[in-house]
C-alpha positions as CSV (number, residue, x, y, z in Angstrom):
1,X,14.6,-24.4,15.6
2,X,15.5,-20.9,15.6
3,X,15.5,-18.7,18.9
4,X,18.3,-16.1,18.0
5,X,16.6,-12.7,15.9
6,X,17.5,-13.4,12.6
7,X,18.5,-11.5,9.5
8,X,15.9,-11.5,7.2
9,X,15.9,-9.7,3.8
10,X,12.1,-8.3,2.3
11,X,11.8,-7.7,-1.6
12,X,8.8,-6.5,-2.6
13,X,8.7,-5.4,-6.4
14,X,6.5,-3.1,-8.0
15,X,6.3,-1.7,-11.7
16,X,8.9,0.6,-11.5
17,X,10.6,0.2,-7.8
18,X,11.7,-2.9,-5.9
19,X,11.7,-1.9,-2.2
20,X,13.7,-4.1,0.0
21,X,14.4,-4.0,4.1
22,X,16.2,-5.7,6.3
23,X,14.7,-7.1,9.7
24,X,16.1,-8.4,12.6
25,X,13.3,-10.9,13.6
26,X,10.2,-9.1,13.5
27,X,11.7,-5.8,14.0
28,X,12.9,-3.5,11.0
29,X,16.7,-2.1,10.3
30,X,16.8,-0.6,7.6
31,X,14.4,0.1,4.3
32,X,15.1,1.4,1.1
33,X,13.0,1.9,-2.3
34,X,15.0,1.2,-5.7
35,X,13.5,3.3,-8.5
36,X,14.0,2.2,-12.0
37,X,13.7,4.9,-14.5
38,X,11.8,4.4,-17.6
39,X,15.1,4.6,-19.8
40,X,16.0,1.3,-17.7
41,X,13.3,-0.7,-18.3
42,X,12.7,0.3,-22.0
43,X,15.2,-2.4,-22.8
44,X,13.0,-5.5,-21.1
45,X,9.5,-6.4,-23.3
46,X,8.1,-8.4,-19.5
47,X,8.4,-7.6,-15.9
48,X,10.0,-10.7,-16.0
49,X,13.3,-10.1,-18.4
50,X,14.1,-7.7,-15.6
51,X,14.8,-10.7,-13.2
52,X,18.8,-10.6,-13.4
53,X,18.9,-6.7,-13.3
54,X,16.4,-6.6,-10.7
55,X,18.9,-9.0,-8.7
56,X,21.7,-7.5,-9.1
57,X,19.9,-3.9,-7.9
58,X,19.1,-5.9,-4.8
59,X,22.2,-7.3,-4.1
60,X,24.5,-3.8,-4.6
61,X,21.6,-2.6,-2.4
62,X,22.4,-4.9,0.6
63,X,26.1,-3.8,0.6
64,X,25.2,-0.1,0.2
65,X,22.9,-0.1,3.4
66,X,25.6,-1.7,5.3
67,X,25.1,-5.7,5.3
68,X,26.5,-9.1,3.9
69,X,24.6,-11.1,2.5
70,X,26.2,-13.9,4.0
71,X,24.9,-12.7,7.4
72,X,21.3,-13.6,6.1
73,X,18.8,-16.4,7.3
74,X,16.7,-16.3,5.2
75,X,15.1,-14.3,2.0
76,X,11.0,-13.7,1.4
77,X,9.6,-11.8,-2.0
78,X,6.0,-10.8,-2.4
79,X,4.5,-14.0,-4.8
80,X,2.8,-12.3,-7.3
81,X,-0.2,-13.8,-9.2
82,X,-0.1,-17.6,-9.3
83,X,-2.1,-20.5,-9.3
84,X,-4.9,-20.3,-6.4
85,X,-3.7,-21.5,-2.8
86,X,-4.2,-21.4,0.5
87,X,-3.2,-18.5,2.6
88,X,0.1,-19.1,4.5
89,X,3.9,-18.8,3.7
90,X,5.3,-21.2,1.1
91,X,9.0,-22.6,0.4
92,X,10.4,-21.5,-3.0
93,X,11.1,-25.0,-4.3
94,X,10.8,-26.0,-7.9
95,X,7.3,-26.3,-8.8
96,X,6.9,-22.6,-7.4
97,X,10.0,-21.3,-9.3
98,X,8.6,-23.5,-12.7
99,X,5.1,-21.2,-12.0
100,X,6.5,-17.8,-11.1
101,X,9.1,-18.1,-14.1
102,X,6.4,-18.9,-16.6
103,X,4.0,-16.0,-15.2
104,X,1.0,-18.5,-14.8
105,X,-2.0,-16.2,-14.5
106,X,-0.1,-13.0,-16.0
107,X,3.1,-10.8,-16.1
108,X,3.7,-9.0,-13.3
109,X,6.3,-7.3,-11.2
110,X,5.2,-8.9,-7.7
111,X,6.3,-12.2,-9.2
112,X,10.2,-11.5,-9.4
113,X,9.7,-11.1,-5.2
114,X,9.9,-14.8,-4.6
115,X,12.3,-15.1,-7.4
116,X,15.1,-12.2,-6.1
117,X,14.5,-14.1,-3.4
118,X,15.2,-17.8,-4.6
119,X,18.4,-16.1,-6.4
120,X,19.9,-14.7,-3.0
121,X,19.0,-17.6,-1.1
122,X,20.7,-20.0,-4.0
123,X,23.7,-17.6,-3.5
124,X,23.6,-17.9,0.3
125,X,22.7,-21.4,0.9
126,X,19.1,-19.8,3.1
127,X,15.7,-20.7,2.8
128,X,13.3,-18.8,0.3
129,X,9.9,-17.4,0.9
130,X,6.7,-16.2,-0.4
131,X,3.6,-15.5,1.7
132,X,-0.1,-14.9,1.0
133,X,0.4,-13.5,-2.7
134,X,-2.5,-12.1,-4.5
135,X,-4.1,-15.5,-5.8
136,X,-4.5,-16.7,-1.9
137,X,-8.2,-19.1,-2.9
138,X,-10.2,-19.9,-0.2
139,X,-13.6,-19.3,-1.2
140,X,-16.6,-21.2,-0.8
141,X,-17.8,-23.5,-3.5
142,X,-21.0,-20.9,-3.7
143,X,-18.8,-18.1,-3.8
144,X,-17.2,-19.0,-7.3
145,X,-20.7,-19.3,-9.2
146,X,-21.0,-16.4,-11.6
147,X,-24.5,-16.2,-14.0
148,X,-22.2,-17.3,-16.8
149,X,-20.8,-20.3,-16.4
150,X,-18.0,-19.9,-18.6
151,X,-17.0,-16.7,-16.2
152,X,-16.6,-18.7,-13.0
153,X,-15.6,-16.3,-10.2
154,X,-12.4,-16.0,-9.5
155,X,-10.3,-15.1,-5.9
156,X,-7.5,-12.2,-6.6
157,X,-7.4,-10.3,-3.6
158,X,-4.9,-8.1,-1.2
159,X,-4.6,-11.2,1.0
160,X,-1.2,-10.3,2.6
161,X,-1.7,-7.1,3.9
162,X,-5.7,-8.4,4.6
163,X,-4.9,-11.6,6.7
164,X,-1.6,-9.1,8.9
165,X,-3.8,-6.6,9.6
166,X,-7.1,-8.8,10.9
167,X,-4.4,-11.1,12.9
168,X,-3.1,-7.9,14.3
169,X,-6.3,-6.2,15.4
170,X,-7.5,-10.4,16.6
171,X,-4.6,-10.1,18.9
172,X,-5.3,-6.8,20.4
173,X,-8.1,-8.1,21.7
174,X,-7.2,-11.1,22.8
175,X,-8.5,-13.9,20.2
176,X,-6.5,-15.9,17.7
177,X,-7.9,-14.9,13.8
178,X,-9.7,-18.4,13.6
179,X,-12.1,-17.2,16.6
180,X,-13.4,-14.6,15.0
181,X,-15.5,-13.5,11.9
182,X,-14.0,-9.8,10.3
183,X,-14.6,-7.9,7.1
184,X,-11.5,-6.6,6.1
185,X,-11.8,-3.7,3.2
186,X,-8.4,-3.1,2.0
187,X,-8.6,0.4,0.1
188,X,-5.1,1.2,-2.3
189,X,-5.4,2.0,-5.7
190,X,-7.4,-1.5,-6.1
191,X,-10.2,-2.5,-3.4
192,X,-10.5,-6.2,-1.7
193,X,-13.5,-6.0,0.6
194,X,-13.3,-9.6,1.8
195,X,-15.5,-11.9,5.0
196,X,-13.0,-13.8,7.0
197,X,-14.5,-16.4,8.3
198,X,-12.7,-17.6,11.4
199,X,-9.7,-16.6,9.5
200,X,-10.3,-18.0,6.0
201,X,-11.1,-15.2,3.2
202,X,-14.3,-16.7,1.7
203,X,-15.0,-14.3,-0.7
204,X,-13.8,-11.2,-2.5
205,X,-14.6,-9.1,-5.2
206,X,-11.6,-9.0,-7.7
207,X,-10.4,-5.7,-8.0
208,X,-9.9,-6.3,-12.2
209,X,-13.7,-7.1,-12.2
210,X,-16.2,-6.3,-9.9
211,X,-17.2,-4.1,-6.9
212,X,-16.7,-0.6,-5.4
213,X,-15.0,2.2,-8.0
214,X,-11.8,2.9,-6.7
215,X,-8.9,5.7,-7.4
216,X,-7.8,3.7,-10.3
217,X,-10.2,0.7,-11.4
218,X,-13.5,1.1,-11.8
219,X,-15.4,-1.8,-10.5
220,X,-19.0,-3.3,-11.4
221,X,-20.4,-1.2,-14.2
222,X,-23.5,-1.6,-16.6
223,X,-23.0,-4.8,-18.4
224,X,-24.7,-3.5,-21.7
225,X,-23.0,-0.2,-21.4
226,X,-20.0,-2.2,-21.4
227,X,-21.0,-4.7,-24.6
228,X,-21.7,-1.9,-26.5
229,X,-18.3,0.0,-26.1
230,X,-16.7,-3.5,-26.6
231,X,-17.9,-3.6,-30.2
232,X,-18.3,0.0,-30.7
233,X,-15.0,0.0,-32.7
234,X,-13.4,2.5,-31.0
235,X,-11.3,0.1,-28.5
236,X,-8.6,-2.3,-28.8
237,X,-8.6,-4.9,-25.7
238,X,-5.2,-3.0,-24.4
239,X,-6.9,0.4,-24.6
240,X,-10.7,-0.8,-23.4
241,X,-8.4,-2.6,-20.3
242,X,-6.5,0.2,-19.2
243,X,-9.6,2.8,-19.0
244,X,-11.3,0.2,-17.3
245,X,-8.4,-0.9,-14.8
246,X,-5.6,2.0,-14.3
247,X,-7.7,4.7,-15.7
248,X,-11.6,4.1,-14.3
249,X,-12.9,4.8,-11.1
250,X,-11.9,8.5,-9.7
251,X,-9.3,8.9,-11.9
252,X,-11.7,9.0,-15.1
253,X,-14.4,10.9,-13.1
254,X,-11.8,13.6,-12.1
255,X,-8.5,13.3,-13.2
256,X,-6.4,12.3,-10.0
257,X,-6.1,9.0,-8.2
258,X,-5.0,10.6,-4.6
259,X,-8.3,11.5,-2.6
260,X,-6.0,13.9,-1.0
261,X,-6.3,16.0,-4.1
262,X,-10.1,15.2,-4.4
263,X,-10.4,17.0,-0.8
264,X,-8.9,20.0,-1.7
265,X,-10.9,20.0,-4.8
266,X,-14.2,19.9,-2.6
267,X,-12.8,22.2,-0.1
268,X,-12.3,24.3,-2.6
269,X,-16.0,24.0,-3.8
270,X,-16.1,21.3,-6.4
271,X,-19.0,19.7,-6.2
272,X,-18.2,16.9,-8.9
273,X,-15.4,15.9,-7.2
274,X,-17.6,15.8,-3.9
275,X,-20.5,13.7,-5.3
276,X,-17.8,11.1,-6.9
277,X,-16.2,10.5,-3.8
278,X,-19.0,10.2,-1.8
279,X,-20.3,7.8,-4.7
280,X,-17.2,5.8,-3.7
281,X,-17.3,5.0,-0.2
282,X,-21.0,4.9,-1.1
283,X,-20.1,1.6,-3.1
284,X,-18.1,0.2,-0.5
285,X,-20.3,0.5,2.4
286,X,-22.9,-1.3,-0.2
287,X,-20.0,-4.2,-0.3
288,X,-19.4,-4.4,3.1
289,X,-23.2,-4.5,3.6
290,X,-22.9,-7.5,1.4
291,X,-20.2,-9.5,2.7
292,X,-21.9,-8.8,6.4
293,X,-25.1,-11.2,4.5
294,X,-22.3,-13.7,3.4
295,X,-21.4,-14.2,7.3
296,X,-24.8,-14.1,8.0
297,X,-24.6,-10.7,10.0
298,X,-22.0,-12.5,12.6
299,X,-19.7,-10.1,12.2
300,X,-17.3,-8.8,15.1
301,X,-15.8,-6.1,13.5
302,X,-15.1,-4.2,9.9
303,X,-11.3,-3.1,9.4
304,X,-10.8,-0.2,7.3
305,X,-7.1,-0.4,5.8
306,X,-5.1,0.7,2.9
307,X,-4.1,4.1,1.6
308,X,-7.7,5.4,1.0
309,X,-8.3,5.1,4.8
310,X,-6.3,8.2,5.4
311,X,-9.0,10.2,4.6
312,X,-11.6,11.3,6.6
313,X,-14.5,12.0,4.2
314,X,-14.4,8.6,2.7
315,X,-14.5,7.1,6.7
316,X,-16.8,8.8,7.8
317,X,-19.7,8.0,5.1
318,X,-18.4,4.4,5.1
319,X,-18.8,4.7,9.0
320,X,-22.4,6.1,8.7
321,X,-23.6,3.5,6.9
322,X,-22.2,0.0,7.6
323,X,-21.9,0.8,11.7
324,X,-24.5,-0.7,12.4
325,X,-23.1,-3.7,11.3
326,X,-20.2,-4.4,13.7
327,X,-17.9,-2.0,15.4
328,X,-15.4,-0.4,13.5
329,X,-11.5,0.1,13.1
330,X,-9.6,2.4,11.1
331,X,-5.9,0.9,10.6
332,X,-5.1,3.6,7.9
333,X,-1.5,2.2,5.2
334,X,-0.7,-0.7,4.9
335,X,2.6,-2.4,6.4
336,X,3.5,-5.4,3.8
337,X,7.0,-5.3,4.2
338,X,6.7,-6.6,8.3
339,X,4.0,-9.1,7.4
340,X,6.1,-10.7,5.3
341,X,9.2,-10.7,7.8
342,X,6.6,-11.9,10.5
343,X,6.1,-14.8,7.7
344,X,9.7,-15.7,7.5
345,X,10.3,-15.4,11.1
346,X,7.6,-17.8,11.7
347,X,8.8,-20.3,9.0
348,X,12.1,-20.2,10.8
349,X,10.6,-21.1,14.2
350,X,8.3,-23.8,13.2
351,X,9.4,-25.8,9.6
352,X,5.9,-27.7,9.9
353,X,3.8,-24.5,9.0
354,X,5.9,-23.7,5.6
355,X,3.6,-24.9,2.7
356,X,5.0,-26.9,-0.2
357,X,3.8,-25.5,-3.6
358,X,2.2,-28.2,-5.9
C-alpha cells in the first residue's frame, strides 16, 4: 500500500502535441506541451509509427524539466479508442498493449498515452496506467437500439474528463457519484451530453454521429440531405468525413471553431454568426432536455464543462432553457491531466480497484 506522495508521470497525446506533467500525488509540479511540427511527422503514415519518437520526446522531456525517471511510481497515458469497457483505471498488461498497438476501433494519437506509458514503466520497472478512455460503454441495453439494425448505437464519449468533473462537483456537496443522478454536457471541439446514472454514463450521443452541432463536427443532420450528397459524386468518404467531422458545425457556418471569435463577430453586428450560435446551445439544451427523459426527470443537477463553457452567450441560452430541469453548474475547461494522476494515485493506494483488460 502506498501512503508516501508519489511521483507520477501524465502523457496525454494529441495530433500534433504530447503534453506530459509530473504530479506529486494528486498535486501538479510541473507541465509541459511538446509540439511536433508538420515536417516531423510527415515522415510517419499512422499516429501510431510515431510511438518510438513520441517516447523518446517524453523521456528527454522528463530530464529537461528537472526529474529522473528512476524517481517515478508509476506512469498513466490517456487510452485512446478501444474496445468498449467499463469506466475505471486499467493496468497496461498484454491484452491492452495487443489492442492499443493494433488501433482496434481506429488510428489515433490518444492511443500512444497508455503505450509511452507502458515503454517508461518497462524502462523503470513501475506500474502502467490508462483511465476512462473514450470507448468507456456503459449504456443500457435500450440505449444501443438504432432504427437500423445494422447501425447499432455505439458509446464514444469524453468519459474522463465527464466522470472527474461530476465526482468533483458530487463531493462538494457531500455525496459519493453513485448517490446521485447528473447530466454532464462536456463542450470541446466535440460534444458528449451524457445521464449518469448513480455514476454509470448510460447514454451518450457520439460526437462522430449524432447530436448538438458543435465548433468542429456537426452532429444529427437531415438523413436524405445526407444520402443524397453521399452519391452526388462530388465526395470521396475522406472528403464527405472531414466536412462532416473537423469541418461541420460552426466552423462550416462561419469559418472559425473558437466562439470567442464568433462573439466578437456578433458584437460587432453579425447576425449570422449570432443566429448559429444561438442555434447551437439551442441543440444542446434540446439534448440535455432529452437525457433529463432518459433519467426520468430525476435529475440533481446539469454540469456544463469543456472549452465552450467559457462563454457566456452559449450559458446563458442553455441556462434559459433546460433550468428548469435541475440546478445548474458551470465548471468552464477541462482538467484531464489531474484526473488521470487522481487515477494513478488511486491505483497505487488500493491494487483491488485496477481493472484487468480482457
Amino acid at each position: 500500500m502506498m501512503t508516501e506522495s508519489p511521483l507520477i508521470l501524465v502523457i496525454n497525446p494529441g495530433s500534433t502535441t504530447t503534453k506530459i506533467a509530473i504530479f506529486e500525488g494528486t498535486e501538479m509540479l510541473k507541465e509541459l506541451e511538446l509540439t511536433h511540427t508538420a515536417s516531423d511527422l510527415a515522415k510517419f503514415k499512422a499516429s501510431l509509427e510515431q510511438l518510438d519518437y513520441r517516447f523518446e520526446a517524453v523521456s528527454k522531456a522528463i530530464t529537461d524539466m528537472g526529474y529522473k525517471e528512476s524517481d517515478l511510481k508509476a506512469a498513466i497515458g490517456r487510452g485512446g479508442p478501444i474496445k468498449p469497457l467499463e469506466s475505471g483505471v486499467y493496468h497496461v498488461g498484454d491484452a491492452l498493449l495487443k489492442d492499443l498497438i493494433s488501433g482496434h476501433a481506429t488510428d489515433h494519437a490518444s492511443l500512444l498515452g497508455g503505450l509511452i506509458a507502458y515503454k517508461i514503466a518497462q524502462k523503470n520497472n513501475i506500474p502502467a496506467y490508462i483511465a476512462d478512455p473514450i470507448s468507456v460503454d456503459e449504456f443500457e441495453d435500450v440505449a444501443r437500439i438504432s432504427g437500423c439494425p445494422e447501425l447499432p448505437r455505439i458509446s464514444l464519449v469524453h468519459a474522463l474528463n465527464i466522470k472527474a468533473v461530476a465526482e468533483e462537483v458530487a463531493l462538494e456537496e457531500g455525496k459519493k457519484l453513485n448517490e446521485v443522478n447528473y447530466i454532464v454536457a462536456h463542450l470541446g471541439g466535440g460534444f458528449s451530453i451524457c445521464p449518469l446514472k448513480k455514476g454509470r454514463l448510460i447514454d451518450a450521443n457520439n460526437a462522430n454521429d449524432a447530436g448538438p452541432m458543435s465548433p468542429e463536427r456537426c452532429g444529427t443532420v437531415p438523413l436524405q440531405g445526407l444520402l443524397k450528397m453521399c452519391f452526388s459524386g462530388q465526395y470521396d468518404y475522406p472528403t464527405l468525413r472531414k466536412k462532416l467531422i473537423g469541418r461541420g458545425g460552426l466552423v462550416g457556418h462561419v469559418g472559425t471553431a473558437d466562439c470567442r471569435e464568433i462573439t466578437k463577430m456578433i458584437e460587432a453586428g453579425d447576425k449570422h454568426a449570432k443566429l448559429c450560435l444561438e442555434a447551437m446551445a439551442y441543440q444542446i439544451a434540446k439534448e440535455i432536455g432529452a437525457m433529463a427523459a432518459v433519467l426520468k426527470g430525476e435529475v440533481d443537477k446539469i454540469i456544463l464543462t469543456g472549452g465552450v463553457a467559457h462563454n457566456k452567450i452559449v450559458m446563458d441560452y442553455i441556462k434559459e432553457r433546460v433550468s428548469f430541469i435541475a440546478p445548474i453548474k458551470v465548471r468552464p475547461g477541462q482538467n484531464e491531466m489531474k484526473a488521470l494522476a487522481i487515477h494513478a494515485v488511486k491505483a497505487l493506494k488500493c491494487s483491488e480497484i485496477i481493472k484487468e483488460y480482457i
